[in-house]
N, C-alpha and C positions, 0 to 999 in steps of 0.2 A: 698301351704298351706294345713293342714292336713284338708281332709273334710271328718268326719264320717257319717255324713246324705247323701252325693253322696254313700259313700261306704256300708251305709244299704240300699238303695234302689237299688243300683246294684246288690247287695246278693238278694234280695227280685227276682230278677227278674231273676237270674241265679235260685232263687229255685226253680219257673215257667219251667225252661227248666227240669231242675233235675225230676219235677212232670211229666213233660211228656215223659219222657223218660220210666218212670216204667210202663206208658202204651202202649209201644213202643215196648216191649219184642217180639213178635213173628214177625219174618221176612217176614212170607208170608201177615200180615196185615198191616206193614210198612216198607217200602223200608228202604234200608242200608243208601242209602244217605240223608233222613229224618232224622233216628236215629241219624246219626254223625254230621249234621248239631246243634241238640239240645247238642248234647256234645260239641261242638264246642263253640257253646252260653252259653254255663252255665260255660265254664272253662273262656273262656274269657273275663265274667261280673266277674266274680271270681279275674280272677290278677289284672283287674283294679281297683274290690272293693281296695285289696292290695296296690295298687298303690297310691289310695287314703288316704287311711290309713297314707301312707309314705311322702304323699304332693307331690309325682313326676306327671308330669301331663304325659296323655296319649294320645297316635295317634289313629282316628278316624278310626283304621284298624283293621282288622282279624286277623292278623298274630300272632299265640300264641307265636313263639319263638322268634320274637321282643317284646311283650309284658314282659317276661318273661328277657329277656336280659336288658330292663327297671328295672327288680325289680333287677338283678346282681349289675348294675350300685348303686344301692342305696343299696348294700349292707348285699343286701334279695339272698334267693333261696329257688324254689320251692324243696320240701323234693321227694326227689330220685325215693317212693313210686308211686308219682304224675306226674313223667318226661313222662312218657307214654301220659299221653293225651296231650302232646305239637303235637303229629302228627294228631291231628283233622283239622287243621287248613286246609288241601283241600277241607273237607268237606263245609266251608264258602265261599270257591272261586270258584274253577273248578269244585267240585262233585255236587256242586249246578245248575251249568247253563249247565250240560252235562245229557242228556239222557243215563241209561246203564240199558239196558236190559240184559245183563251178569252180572251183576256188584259178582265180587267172593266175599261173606260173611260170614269172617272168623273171624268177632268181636264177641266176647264173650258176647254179649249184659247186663247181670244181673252183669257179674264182672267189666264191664265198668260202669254202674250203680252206683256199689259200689264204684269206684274209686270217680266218682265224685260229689258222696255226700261225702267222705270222706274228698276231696279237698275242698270243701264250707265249712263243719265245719270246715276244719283247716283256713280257712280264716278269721269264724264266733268266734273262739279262739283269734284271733291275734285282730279281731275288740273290743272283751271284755276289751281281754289286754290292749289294745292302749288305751280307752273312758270307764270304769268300771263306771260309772255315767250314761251312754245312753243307758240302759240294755231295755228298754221299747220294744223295733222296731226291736228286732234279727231276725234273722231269724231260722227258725225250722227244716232244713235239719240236 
């Protein structure tokens, strides 16, 4: 079942991660694996917002390219621009529960920013599209 109110408050909560990411910009004051963790979380709340939107129910996991292969199955894809942050998804698992004192950081942090706020408005378009009656509760990314 289509649920728009699960999928504005999953937006609402992915914009939460999107806000902290733009304070997240210098690497010497926040670790890579912090940063990608929040990306990780804001794209994630993101396909599921999507998911919801579409009535497809979702797995209580991390994994963006199964999530994403969920919206395939129903007919969706994410736009080509956005394929990029499907590889956040070790930052939810492994780069999470591993200490790296090396860790190489070679994210672009302010164009990953951009990407995915760009990814939330395109999800916060589709929610318009889908429910034009429930404009109260957007989200503001």
């Amino acid at each position: 079942m289509k649920d728009p109110d699960q999928a504005t408050m999953l937006l609402r909560m992915a914009e939460k991660d999107y806000r902290a990411l733009l304070v997240m910009q210098d690497p010497e004051a926040v670790a890579t694996e912090i940063f990608g963790l929040h990306v990780q979380q804001a794209v994630e709340k993101g396909i599921k917002a999507w998911l919801c939107l579409l009535g497809v129910p979702y797995p209580g996991k991390h994994d963006l390219d199964e999530l994403a292969t969920l919206l395939g199955k129903a007919g969706e894809s994410i736009p080509a621009a956005f394929v990029p942050l499907l590889t956040y998804t070790d930052f939810a698992v492994s780069f999470r529960y591993e200490a790296f004192d090396d860790f190489d950081d070679d994210i672009d942090r302010q164009a990953t920013t951009t990407l995915v706020a760009g990814f939330l408005k395109h999800v916060n378009h589709l929610l318009k599209g889908a429910f034009p009656v429930c404009q109260r509760d957007r989200v503001s990314v």
